[in-house]
N, C-alpha and C positions, 0 to 999 in steps of 0.2 A: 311522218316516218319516211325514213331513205330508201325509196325504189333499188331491190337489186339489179344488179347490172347482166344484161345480158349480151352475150357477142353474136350477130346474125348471118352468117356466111354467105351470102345468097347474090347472083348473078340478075338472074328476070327482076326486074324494078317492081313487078307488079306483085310479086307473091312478097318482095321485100315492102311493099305498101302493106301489105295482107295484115301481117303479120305485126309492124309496128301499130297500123291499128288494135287488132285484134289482142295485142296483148301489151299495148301503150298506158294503159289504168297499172297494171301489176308492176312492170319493168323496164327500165330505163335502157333504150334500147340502141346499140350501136350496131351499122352496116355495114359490111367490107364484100364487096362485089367482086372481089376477086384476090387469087391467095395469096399474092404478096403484099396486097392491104392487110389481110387477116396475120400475116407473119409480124408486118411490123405493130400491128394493135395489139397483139398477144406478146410480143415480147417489152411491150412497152407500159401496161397497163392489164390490171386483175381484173377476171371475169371469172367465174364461181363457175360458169356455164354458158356454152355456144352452142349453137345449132349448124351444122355442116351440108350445105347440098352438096353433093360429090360430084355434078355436074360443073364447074367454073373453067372459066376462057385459060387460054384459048382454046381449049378442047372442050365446052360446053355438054355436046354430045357421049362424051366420055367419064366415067368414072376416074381417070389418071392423077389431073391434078386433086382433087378430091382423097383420093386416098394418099396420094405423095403430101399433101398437109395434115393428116390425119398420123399420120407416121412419124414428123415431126412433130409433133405435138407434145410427146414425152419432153421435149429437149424445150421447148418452146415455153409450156406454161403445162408444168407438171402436176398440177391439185387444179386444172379448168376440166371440167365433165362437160364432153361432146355427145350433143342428140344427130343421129346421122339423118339427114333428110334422104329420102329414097325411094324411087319410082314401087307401084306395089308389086309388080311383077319381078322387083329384084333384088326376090329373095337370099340368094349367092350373097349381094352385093352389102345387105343386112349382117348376114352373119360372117363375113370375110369383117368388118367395119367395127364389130362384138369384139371378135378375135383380137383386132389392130389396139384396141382400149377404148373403144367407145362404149358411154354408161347405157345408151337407149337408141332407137332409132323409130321414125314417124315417117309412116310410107305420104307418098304424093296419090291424089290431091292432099293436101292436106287441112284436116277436119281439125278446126281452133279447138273444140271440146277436149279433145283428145289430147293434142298438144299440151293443153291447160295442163291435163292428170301429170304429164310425162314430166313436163317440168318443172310440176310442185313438188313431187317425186325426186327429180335429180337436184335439182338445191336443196331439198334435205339431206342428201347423201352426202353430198359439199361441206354440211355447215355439220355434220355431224365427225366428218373426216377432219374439218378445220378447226375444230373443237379439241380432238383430241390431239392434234401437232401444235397445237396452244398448249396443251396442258402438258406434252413434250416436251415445249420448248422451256416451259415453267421449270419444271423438274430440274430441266439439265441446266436453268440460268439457276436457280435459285437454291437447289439440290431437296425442294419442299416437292411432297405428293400427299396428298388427302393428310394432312397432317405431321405424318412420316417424315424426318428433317437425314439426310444421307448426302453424303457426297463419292463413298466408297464402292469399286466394282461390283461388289456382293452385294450390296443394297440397291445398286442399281439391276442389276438380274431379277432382286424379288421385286421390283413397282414393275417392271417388264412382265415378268410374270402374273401380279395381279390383274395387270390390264386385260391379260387374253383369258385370264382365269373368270373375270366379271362379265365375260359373254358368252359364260354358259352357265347353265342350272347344275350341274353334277357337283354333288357334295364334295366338300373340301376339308380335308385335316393342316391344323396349325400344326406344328410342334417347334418348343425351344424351351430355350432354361425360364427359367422365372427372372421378367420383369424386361423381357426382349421387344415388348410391343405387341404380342398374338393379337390381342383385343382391336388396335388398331388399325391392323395387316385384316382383319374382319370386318372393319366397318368400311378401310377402303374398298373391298370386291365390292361390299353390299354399293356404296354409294356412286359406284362406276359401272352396276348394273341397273339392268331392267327396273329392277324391283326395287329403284332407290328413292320411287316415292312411295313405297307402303314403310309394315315398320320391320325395326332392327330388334327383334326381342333375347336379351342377353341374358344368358343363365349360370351362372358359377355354382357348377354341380357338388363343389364341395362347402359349398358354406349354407346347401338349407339342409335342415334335419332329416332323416332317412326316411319315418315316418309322413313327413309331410309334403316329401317328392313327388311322390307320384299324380298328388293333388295339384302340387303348383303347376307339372308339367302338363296333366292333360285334363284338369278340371275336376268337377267331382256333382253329385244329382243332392237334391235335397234329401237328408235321409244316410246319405251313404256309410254314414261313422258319428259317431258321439260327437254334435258340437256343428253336424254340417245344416245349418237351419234354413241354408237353400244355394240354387244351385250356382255353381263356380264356376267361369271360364278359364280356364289351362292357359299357358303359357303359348302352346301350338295352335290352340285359335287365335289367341290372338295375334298371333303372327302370318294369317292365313294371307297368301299372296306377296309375302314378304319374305322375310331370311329371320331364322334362329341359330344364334351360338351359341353351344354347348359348350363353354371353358369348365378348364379340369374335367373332361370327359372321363378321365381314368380314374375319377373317385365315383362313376355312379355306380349302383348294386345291380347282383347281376340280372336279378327279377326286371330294374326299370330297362336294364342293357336288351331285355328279349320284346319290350316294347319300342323300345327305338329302332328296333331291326325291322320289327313289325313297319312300321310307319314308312320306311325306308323302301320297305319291298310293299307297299299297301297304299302307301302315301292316306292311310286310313285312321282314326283313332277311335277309343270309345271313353268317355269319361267313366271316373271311378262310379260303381254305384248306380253306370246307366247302362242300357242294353242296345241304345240307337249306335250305328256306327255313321262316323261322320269322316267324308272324303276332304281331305286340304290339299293347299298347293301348296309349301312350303319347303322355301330351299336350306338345305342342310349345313352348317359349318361348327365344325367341333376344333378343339386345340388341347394338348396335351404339356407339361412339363417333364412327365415319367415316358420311359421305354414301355407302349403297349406291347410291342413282342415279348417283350419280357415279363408282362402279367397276364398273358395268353399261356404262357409256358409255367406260371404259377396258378394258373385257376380264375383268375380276378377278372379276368376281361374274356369275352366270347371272339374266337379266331375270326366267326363270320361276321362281326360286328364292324372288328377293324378293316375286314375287307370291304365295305360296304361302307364305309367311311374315308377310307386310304383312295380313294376312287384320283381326286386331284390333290396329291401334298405339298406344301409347302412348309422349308426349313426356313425357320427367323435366324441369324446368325447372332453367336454372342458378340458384346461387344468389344472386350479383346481379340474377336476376327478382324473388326473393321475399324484399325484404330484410329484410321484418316477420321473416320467421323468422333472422336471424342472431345475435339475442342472447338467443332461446330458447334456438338450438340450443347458442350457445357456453357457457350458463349450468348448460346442462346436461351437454355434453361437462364444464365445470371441476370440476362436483358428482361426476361420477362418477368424473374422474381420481383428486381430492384425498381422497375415498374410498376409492380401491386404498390411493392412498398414506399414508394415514391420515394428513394434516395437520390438519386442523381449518379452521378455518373462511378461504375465500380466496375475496376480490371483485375484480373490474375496478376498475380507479381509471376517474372520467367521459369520461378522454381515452382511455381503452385502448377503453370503449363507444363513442366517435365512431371511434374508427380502424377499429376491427370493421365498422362501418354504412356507412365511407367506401372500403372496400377494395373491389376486383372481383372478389376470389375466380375466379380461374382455375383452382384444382384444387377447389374447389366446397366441399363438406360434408366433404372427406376431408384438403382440404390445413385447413381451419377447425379439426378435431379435432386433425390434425397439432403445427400453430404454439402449441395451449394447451397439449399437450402440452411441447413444446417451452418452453414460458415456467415450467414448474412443472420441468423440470430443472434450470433456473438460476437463479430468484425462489427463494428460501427463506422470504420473509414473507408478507405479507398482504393484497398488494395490487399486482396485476399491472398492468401500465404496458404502453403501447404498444411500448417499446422491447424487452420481455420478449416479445413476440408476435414483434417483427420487423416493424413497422409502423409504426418511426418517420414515413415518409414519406405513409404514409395519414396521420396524426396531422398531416404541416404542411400536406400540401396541403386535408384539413379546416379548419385556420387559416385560411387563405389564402382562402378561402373566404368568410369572416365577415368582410365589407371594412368593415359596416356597421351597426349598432344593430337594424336592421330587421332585417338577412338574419341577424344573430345570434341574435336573440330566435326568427326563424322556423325558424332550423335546432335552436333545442333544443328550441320546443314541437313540430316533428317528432317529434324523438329522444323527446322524454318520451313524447310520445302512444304511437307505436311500441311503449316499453318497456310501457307500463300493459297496451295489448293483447297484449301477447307475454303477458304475468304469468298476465292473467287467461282467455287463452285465446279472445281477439277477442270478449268480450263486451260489449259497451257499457256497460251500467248500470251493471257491477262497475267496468270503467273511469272511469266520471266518479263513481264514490265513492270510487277511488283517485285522481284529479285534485281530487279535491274542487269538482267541475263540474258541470250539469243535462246530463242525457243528449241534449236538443236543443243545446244549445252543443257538445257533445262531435260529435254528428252532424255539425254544421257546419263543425268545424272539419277533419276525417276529409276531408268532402268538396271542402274548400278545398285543400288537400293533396293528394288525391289518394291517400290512404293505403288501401290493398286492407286488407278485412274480409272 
């Protein structure tokens, strides 16, 4: 296995021996004896993590150079986490070196034990920060997050938003139309939190019977009702230490609505039937497709429910918001179909891509996967036609449209610009060498349009 690398900053030869011994087994270790060694190693090559004596020539005696490379350091090698080395009497020196963006600091003499803790500790902080500017960089090359496929502004705010959402425990409301992804935008927090190796236990509160709610969510004792011949674990244990989503929250009754409030402020439950009260940890995430305010104001939903749910919200956008993404998403719903289906190679003809672009999408991403589906049961060639979709009438009134030279030309450099950015994952540059265009022309025209990047 590949020793990480670590950068040693240190001036005395002998504490720089110390130290390559002492921790020459774990990590592969480089010296730079003084700061313009360390400037050019650090701009020249990655280190996860360095140790800094603030001590270096020519002022040895000094803290100077020491903190004058510490303060370059942003500019130098922005993701390297600095341990400061430092006298123990120099306290000041500790936390002035905190302030500056140092992760840690290990007073002198220095005790290897100690060190060891400090700097298992900072390269996890490293790998867990370099983790997630990977999965950054994923997103924004590929427009892919936990399964989620976007290339549009909007969509990019919500993966932004889940990520800071997935580093806390406070319950979370979906809401959007049907068929926007909730379910998905749920399993991303779950799987970018803490809790992403217990389980993900999903409830769709309108499709189990009324009567037999209350049992699935929170179990039931042997005994408890005709038929119960022994005892049940509930949905909420077993999710203990994990995450439950509540979809279609707005169909549960309002009797189970005063125990989920309960659990909420109790974090406690009791199964049907039994008298023991049992404490969980379980984080909360419900989604909605109806206006809860609006069945608070009808009787159907308790006002303190939704506040105790509404805690962090997040809006799915439909997908006539974010049209940039509809012929990502249909390019690659058709790749994966014709896949299953082992056809070979099948494209949109240009009228099936303006009908796609021109349609509203009322059943959103679900009825879009649907309708391709749909057109690969009964195309057998190689080239899917608006008619194949079900989209004839998106297809004229797109026509219909294009009264004029003008509005025609503008409606396909739309389309084109649209598809380049969908391609290459809303990057400009890549785009105007796929238009074969200068990247300020391409600017210009994006914001003529009005086109979300």
């Amino acid at each position: 296995m590949n020793k990480k690398r670590l950068l040693v900053i240190e001036d005395e030869i002998s504490v720089a021996k110390q130290l390559k011994w002492g921790l020459g087994k774990d990590y592969e270790i480089t010296v730079a004896s003084e700061a313009d060694e360390a400037r050019q190693l650090l701009s020249a090559e990655v280190f996860p993590v360095a140790t800094l004596d603030l001590g270096l020539p020519p002022t040895p005696d000094t803290s100077q150079q020491g903190f004058s490379l510490l303060e370059r350091m942003s500019s130098l090698a922005p993701y390297t986490k600095v341990i400061v080395i430092t006298g123990s009497t120099e306290e000041k020196n500790a936390i002035r070196a905190i302030a500056l963006g140092a992760a840690d600091f290990c007073p002198k003499p220095i005790d290897l034990k100690i060190l060891k803790i400090i700097l298992s500790r900072t390269f996890r902080i490293y790998e867990l920060e370099e983790a997630n500017r990977r999965l950054q960089r994923q997103t924004n090359e590929t427009g892919s997050f936990c399964g989620m496929l976007a290339v549009s502004a909007d969509m990019g705010k919500l993966f932004e938003r889940i990520r800071q959402v997935s580093e806390t425990d406070y319950p979370v409301l979906i809401c959007g139309e049907s068929g926007t992804g909730k379910e998905m935008a749920a399993r991303a927090i779950h799987s970018q939190s803490r809790r992403a190796s217990k389980p993900l236990i999903i409830i769709n509160c309108g499709a189990i019977p009324e009567n037999l709610l209350e049992s699935e969510l929170f179990g039931h004792e042997k005994g408890a009702f005709t038929g119960a011949a022994g005892r049940k674990i509930g949905k909420f244990e077993q999710a203990d230490h994990g995450t439950i989503f509540l979809d279609e929250i707005g169909e549960l009754p309002l009797a189970l609505q005063v125990k989920i409030l309960r659990f909420l402020q109790e974090h406690t439950i009791e199964r049907l039937g039994g008298t023991k009260t049992i404490t969980l940890d379980v984080r909360i995430m419900a989604a909605t497709n109806t206006n809860l305010e609006e069945a608070v104001r009808r009787g159907t939903f308790r006002e303190d429910l939704l506040h105790r749910l509404n805690v962090v919200p997040l809006k799915i956008p439909g997908l006539r918001e974010r049209t940039e993404d509809i012929l990502l998403l249909a390019h690659r719903f058709l790749q994966e179909e014709v896949y299953k289906l082992q056809r070979g190679q099948v494209t949109f003809s240009p009228a099936a891509a303006a009908a796609l672009t021109a349609y509203a999408w009322p059943g959103n991403v679900r009825e879009l996967q649907n309708r391709i589906c749909r057109a690969l049961s009964t195309n057998t060639g190689r080239v899917i036609e608006p008619g194949d979709l079900g989209l004839e009438d998106a297809a004229s009134e797109q026509n219909e449209k294009l009264l004029t030279l003008k509005s025609a030309r503008e409606e396909a450099e739309i389309n084109t610009i649209r598809r380049a950015l969908a391609i290459t994952g809303n990057n400009i540059s890549q785009a105007a060498r796929l238009l074969d265009t200068s990247r300020p022309t391409l600017h210009d025209l994006v914001k003529k349009h009005g086109i979300g990047v």
